[in-house]
ZAKE-756037 format. One record per residue (C-alpha): x, y, z; residue in three letters. Coordinates in pm, whole numbers, plus 50000, padded with zeros to 5 digits. Example, Ala and Ser with C-alpha at 12.3 -4.5 7.8 and 13.67 -1.06 7.14 Angstrom:
// ZAKE-756037
512304955050780ALA
513674989450714SER
// end
This chain:
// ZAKE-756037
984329476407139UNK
982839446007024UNK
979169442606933UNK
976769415107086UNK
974539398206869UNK
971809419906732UNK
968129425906886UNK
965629433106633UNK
962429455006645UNK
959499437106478UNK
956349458706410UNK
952999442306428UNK
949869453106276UNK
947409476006469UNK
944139454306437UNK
943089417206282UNK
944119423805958UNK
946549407405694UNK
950049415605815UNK
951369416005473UNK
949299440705356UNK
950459467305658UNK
953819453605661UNK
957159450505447UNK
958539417205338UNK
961359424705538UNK
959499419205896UNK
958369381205784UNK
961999375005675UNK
963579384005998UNK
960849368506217UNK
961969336506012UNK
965379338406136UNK
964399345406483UNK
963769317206773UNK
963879344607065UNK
961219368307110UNK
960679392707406UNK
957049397607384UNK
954109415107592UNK
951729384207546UNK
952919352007455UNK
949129341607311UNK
949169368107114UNK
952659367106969UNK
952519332006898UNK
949439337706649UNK
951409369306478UNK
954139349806395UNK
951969321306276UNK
950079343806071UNK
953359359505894UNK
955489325105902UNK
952779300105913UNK
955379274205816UNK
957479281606120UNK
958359257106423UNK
955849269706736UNK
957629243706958UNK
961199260606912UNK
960299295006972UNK
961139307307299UNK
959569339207482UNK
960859364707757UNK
957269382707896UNK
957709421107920UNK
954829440308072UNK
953609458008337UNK
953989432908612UNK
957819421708479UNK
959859431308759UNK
963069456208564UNK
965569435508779UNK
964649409308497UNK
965009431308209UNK
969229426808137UNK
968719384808150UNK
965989388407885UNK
969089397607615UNK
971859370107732UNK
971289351607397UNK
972189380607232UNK
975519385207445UNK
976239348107299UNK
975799361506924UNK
972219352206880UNK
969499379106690UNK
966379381606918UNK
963109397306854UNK
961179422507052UNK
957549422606955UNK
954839452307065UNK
951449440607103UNK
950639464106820UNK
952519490906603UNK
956259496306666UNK
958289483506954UNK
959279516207191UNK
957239538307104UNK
954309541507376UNK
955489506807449UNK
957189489707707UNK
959719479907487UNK
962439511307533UNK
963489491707851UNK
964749465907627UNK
966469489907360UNK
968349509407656UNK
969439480607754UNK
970359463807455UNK
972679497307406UNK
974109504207738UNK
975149463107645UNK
976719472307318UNK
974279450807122UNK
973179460606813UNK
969389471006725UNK
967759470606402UNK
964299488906409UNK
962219478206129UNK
959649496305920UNK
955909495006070UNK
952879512406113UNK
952999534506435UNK
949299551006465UNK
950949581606631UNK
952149589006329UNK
949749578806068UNK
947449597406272UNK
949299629706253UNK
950239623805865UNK
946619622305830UNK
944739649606050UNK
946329683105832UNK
948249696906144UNK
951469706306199UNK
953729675406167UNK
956999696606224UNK
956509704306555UNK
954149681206787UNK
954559657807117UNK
952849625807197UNK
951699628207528UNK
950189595907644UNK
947389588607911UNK
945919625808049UNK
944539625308409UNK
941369606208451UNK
940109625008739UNK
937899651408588UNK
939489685208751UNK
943259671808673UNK
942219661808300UNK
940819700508226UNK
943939713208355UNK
945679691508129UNK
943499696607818UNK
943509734907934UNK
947079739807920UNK
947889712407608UNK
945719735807412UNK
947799768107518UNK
950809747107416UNK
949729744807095UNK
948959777707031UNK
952109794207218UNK
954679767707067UNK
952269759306732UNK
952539725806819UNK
950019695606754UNK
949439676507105UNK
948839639407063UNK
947419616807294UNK
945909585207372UNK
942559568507621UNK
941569538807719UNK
939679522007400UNK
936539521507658UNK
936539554607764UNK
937009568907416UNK
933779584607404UNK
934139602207715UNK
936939614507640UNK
935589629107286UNK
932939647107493UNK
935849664907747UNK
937799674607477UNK
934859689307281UNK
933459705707557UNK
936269716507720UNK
938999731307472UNK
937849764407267UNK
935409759407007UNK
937329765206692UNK
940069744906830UNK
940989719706599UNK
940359681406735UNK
941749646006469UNK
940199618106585UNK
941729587206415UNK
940379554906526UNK
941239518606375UNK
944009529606149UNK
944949507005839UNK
941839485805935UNK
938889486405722UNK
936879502705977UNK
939059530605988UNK
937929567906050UNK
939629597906053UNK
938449633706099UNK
939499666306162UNK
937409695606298UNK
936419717206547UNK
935239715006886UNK
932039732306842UNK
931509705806490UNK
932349682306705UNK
929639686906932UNK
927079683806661UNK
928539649806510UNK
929579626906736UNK
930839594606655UNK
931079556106834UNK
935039550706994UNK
933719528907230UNK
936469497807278UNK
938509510906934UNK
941859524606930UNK
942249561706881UNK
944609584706857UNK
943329623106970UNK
945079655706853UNK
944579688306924UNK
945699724206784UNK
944439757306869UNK
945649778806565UNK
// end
């Protein structure tokens, strides 16, 4: 079968920082080739790829907007350049396109389509986060948003932790940057003291902080999330 054009995965960095000094040469070369962008923000994408390509045309770019009011009906019309033989971009607000992103729409798309996709190399905080916090990276699951209504989210915590003890398994997940703190507290408070708890907030920035501990440490050193992205792991051992 013939392939379609080719739809390209373009990392971006995961705070206000450089993007050369997070990212490979190889992202700034494609993004030079690349007119078409499928993008969560158009703002915020046009100042990425003036930061990386300063010398680039902002009048010729042209941007599909994928997020959470896009209605999926629009999705397959977002890749007809690519079914003419044109290379388009898809762009995640920060880290790597798919992955706790909107983005997979695209890519199942783009397959199901026949068109070829080329991820590129980026920094996904899921996974620097894990590299970094000392627990199991061969098994482990990234679960997203937990419950926010209190009784639902100790359920959740509750049996996360049992999963990682049954399965030895490091549970990943995620909060909104302003309710970091709260969430910090739950977990603490909630999970079994020597249950081990990585907190690692603004990754590759230069106020980044990682830390792995207990529960019951945590409780006696607390630290400021509040509006900073985090990524929270847990493993009961």
């Amino acid at each position: 079968m013939k392939s379609e054009g080719n739809l390209y995965l373009i990392p971006c960095t995961l705070g206000d920082n450089e993007p050369l000094e997070v990212l490979p040469i190889t992202v700034k070369e494609a993004i030079e080739q690349l007119t078409v962008f499928i993008v969560e923000n158009e703002k915020t994408a046009r100042r990425f790829i003036k930061r990386i390509t300063p010398e680039k045309s902002q009048p010729s770019l042209q941007f599909f907007i994928l997020n959470k009011h896009t209605d999926p009906s629009e999705l397959p019309a977002f890749l007809a350049p690519c079914l003419n033989g044109e290379k388009i971009g898809l762009l995640s607000e920060a880290g790597c396109p798919g992955i706790a992103d909107p983005g997979a729409d695209i890519v199942k798309i783009a397959h199901e389509k026949n068109i070829k996709v080329t991820p590129l190399v980026g920094p996904s905080s899921i996974l620097l986060a894990l590299m970094s916090s000392g627990m199991n990276g061969q098994s482990f699951a990234f679960n997203g948003y937990l419950p926010i209504d209190k009784n639902e989210r100790r359920n959740e915590l509750k049996r996360l932790e049992r999963l990682s003890f049954e399965k030895k398994q490091s549970q990943i997940f995620i909060e909104t940057p302003y309710r970091n703190n709260k969430m910090l507290e739950d977990i603490s408070a909630i999970l079994g003291g020597n249950t081990n708890i990585c907190v690692a907030c603004d990754i590759t920035l230069s106020t980044e902080f990682i830390k792995t501990q207990s529960a019951n440490s945590w409780k006696k050193n607390m630290v400021d999330l509040h509006k900073r992205p985090t990524i929270f792991i847990i493993h009961k051992s």
